[in-house]
C-alpha positions as CSV (number, residue, x, y, z in Angstrom):
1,X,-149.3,119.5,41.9
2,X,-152.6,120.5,40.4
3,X,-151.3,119.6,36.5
4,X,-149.9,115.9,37.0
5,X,-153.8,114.8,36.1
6,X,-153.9,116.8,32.9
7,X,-150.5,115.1,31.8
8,X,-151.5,112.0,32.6
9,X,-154.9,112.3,30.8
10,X,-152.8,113.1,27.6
11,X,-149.8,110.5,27.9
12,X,-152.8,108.0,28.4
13,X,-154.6,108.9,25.1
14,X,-151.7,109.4,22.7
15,X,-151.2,105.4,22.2
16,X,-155.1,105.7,20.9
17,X,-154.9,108.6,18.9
18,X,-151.1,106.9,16.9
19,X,-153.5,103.7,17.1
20,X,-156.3,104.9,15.1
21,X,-154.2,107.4,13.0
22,X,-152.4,103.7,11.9
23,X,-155.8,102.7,10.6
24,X,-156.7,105.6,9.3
25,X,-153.5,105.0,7.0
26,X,-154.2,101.7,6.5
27,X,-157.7,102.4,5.3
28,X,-156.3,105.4,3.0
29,X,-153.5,103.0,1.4
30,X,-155.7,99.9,1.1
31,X,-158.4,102.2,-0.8
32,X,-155.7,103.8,-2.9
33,X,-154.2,100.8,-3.6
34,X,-158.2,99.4,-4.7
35,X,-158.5,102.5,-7.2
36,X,-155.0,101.8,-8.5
37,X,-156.2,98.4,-9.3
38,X,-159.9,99.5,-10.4
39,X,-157.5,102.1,-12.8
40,X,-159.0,105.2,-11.3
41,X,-155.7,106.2,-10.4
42,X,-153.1,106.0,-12.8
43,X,-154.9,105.6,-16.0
44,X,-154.5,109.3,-16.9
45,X,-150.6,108.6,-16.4
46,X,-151.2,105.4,-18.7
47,X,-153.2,107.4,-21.2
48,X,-150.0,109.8,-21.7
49,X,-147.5,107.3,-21.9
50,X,-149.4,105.7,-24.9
51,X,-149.7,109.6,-25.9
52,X,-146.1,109.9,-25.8
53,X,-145.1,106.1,-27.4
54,X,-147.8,106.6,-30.5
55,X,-145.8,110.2,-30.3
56,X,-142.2,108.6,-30.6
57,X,-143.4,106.3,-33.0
58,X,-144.4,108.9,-35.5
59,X,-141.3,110.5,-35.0
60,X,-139.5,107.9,-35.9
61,X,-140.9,106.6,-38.8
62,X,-141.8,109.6,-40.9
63,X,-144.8,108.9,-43.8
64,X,-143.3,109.2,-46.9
65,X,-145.2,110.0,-49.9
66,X,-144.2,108.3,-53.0
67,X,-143.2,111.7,-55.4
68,X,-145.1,111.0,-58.5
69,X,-143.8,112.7,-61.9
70,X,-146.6,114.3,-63.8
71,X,-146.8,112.1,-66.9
72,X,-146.7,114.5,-70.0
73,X,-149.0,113.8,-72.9
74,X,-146.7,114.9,-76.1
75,X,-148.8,117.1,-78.6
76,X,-150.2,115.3,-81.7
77,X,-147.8,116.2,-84.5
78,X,-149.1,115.3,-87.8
79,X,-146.4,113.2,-90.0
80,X,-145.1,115.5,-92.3
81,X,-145.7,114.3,-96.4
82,X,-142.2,111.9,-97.5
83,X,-141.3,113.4,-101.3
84,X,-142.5,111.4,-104.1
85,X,-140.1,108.7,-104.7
86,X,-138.4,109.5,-108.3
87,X,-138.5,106.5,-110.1
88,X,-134.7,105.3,-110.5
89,X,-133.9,103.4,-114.1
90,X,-132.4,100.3,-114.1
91,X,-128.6,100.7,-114.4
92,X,-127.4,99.6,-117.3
93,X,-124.3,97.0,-117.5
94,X,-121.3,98.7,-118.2
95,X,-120.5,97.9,-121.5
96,X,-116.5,97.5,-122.9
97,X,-115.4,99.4,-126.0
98,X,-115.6,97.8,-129.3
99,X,-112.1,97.4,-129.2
100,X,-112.2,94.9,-126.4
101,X,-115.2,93.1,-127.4
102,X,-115.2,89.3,-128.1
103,X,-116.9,87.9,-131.1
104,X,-118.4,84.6,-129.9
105,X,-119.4,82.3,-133.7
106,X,-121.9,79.2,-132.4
107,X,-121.1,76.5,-134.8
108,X,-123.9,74.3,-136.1
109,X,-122.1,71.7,-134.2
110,X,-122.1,73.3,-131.4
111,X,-118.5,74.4,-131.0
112,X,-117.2,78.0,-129.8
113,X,-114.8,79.7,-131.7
114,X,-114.1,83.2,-130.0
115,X,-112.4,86.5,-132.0
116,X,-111.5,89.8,-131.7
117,X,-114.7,91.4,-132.4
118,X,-113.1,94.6,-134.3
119,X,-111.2,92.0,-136.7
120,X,-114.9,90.0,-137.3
121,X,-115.7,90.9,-140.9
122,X,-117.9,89.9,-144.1
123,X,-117.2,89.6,-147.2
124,X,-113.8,91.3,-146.5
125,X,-116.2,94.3,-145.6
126,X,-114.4,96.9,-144.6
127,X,-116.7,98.3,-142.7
128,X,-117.5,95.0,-140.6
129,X,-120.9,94.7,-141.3
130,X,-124.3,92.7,-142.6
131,X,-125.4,94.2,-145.7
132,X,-129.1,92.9,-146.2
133,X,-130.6,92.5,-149.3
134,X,-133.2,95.5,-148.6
135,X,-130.1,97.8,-149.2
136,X,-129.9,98.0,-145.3
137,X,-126.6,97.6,-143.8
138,X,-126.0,97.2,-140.3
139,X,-122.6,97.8,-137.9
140,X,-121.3,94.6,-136.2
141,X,-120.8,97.1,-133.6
142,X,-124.7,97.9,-133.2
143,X,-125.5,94.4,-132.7
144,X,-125.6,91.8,-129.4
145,X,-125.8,89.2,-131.6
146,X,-127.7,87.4,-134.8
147,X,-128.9,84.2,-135.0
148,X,-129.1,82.1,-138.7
149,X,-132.8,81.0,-138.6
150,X,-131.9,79.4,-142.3
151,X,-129.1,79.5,-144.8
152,X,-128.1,77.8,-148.3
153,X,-125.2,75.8,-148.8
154,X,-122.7,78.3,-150.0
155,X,-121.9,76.4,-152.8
156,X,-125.1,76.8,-154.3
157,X,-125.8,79.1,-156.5
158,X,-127.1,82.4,-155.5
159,X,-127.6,81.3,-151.5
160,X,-129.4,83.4,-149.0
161,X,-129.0,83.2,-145.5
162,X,-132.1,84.8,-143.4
163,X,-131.2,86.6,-140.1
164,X,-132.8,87.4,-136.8
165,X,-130.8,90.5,-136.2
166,X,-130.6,91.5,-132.3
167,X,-129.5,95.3,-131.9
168,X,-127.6,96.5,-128.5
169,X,-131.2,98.3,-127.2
170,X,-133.1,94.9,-127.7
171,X,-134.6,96.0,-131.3
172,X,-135.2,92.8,-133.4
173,X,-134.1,93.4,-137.3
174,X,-134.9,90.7,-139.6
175,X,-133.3,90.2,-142.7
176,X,-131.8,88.3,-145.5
177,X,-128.0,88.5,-146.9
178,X,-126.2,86.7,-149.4
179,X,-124.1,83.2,-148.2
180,X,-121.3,83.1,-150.7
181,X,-119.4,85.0,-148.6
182,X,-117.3,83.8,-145.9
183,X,-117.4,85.0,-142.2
184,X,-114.4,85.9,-140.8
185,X,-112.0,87.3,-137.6
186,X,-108.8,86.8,-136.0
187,X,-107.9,85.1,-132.6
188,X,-104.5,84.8,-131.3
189,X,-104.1,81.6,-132.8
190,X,-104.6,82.9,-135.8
191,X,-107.6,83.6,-139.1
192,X,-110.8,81.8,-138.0
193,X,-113.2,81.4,-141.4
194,X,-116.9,79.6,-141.8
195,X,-119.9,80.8,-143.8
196,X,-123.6,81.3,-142.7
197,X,-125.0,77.2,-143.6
198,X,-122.2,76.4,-140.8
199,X,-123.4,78.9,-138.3
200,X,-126.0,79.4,-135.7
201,X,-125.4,82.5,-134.2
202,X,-122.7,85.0,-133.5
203,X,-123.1,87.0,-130.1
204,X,-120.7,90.0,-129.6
205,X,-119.6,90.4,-125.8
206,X,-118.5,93.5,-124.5
C-alpha cells in the first residue's frame, strides 16, 4: 500500500490548517470589530442615514414663505375747490295777518290790556292810524309797536303826546300827535278806551 503515508500525512495536518484558519478568523473579526469601533467601518452607512433623516425632515416640514401683498401707494389727487358758500339770510318769523294780530296797550301802571288789533283805532280814525303833526300819517298795520316817551294830560288844553314810532323793518319814526283823542279797540269782553298820558307803549303781535 504505497499511498497509506500520503493519507496519513494529510489527515494529520488538516486539524492545523482548521486550527490556524480559526485564528485567522478570529484575527479578521476582532480587527473588523476594532475599525467598527474606530468608525472606519460604518460611518459612511451613518453619514447616509443622517442624509436620509435631514432628508425626511425637509419633507416633512415644508418652508413656507409668508405671501406678502404688494402695498399700493394711491396717486396724489388734489382736493377738488368746494363752491363758494352763498350766504343764506336770516329767515324771517312768519308773521300772522293783520286780521289776527293782537294789540297789546302797556298801561302806565303797568297793566295789559290786549285787543283785536284791526278794531285798535284813534280818534275814531277810520283808517287806524297815527297822524303826526308833520302831516305824516302812519298805518297801525306798519308798525311793531310805539312807545309814549311824553304826553299831556288830555284834559289840557291843546296836549301833545311825542312818539318813538317802531316800523315792522326796525325803522325808528319819531313824532308828535295830538292827546285829546282817545285810544281805542275791542276785546271780547268788550270796548277798551285810554288816552296817550295813560299809556306807555302799544306793541302789535302778529
Amino acid at each position: 500500500m504505497p499511498d497509506t503515508p500520503h493519507t496519513t500525512s494529510w489527515w494529520q495536518t488538516l486539524p492545523g490548517v482548521l486550527t490556524a484558519l480559526a485564528g485567522v478568523i478570529t484575527a479578521v473579526s476582532g480587527l473588523v470589530a476594532l475599525l467598527y469601533q474606530n468608525g472606519v467601518l460604518g460611518h459612511s452607512g451613518d453619514a447616509a442615514a443622517a442624509t436620509q433623516a435631514s432628508a425626511g425632515a425637509s419633507v416633512s416640514t415644508p418652508s413656507v414663505t409668508p405671501s406678502v401683498t404688494p402695498s399700493v401707494t394711491p396717486s396724489h389727487t388734489p382736493p377738488k375747490a368746494l363752491p363758494e358758500a352763498t350766504p343764506v339770510p336770516p329767515a324771517q318769523p312768519v308773521q300772522k295777518p293783520w286780521s289776527e294780530a293782537t294789540a297789546v296797550v302797556v298801561g302806565r301802571d303797568g297793566s295789559q290790556t290786549r285787543l283785536r288789533a284791526e278794531s285798535f283805532s284813534n280818534c275814531i280814525s277810520v283808517g287806524h292810524d297815527l297822524t303826526l303833526t308833520s302831516g305824516q300819517t302812519v298805518l297801525f298795520e306798519r308798525m311793531a309797536r310805539f312807545e309814549v316817551q311824553r304826553a299831556d294830560d288830555h284834559t289840557s288844553p291843546n296836549p301833545k303826546a311825542h312818539l318813538q314810532i317802531t316800523l315792522l323793518d326796525g325803522t325808528a319814526v319819531p313824532g308828535v300827535v295830538e292827546a285829546n283823542c282817545d285810544l281805542f279797540g275791542y276785546n271780547d269782553l268788550g270796548r277798551f278806551t285810554t288816552y296817550f298820558d295813560q299809556v306807555r307803549m302799544v306793541r302789535f303781535e302778529r
